[in-house]
Phi, psi and omega in degrees: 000131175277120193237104165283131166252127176262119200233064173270354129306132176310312178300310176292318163304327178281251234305337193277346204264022189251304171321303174285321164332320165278031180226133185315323189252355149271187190185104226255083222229356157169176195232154166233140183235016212203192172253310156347292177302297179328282198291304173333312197278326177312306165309349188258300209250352183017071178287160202258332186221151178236127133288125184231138121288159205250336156293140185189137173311341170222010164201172178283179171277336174294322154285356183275286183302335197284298150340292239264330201238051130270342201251171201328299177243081175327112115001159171269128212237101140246136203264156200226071200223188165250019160300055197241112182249155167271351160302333166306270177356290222281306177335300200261355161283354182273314219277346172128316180332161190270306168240158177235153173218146171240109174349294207283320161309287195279343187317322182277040138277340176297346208267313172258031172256282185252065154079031177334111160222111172325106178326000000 
């Protein structure tokens, strides 16, 4: 599975891609750090799944999800954020996302999402 992470920390984006790494069937096919990039690299790179964070520097992640599940062959959206309000959820789950996470609680759920079997 082709996994894009929308990130804008640096920091968060290294542990998810040390975290996706240890799982066999993923492949880690690019980082975005901005929405702008994001939808450039989806349209490009056509990844099978998106990390989304919904905070970003120059939009929200939610035009980011709204975009990226219009086209054709959609991704798989899990938004990932420490926003997680539940007016959001429902928000970006209406908007088409797969999954809502909350950083601090849910990050080892990424491990069962996408079907962890360990390297």
């Amino acid at each position: 599975m082709k996994v894009l992470i929308v990130e804008d920390s640096a920091v968060v984006r290294a542990a998810l891609i040390r975290l996706l790494a240890a799982i066999d069937q993923v492949e880690i096919v690019g980082e975005a750090g901005n929405a702008a990039e994001a939808i450039r690299l989806t349209r490009k790179l056509r990844p099978d799944a998106l990390i989304l964070d919904i905070r970003l520097p120059d939009r929200s992640g939610v035009e980011v999800l709204k975009t990226v599940k219009r086209s054709v062959q959609a991704p798989m959206v899990v938004v990932l954020t420490n926003n997680s309000y539940p007016e959001l959820e429902r928000r970006c789950l209406d908007e088409g996302a797969d999954f809502f996470l909350d950083k601090t609680n849910d990050f080892g759920k990424l491990f069962q999402i996408f079907g962890g079997r360990p390297n």
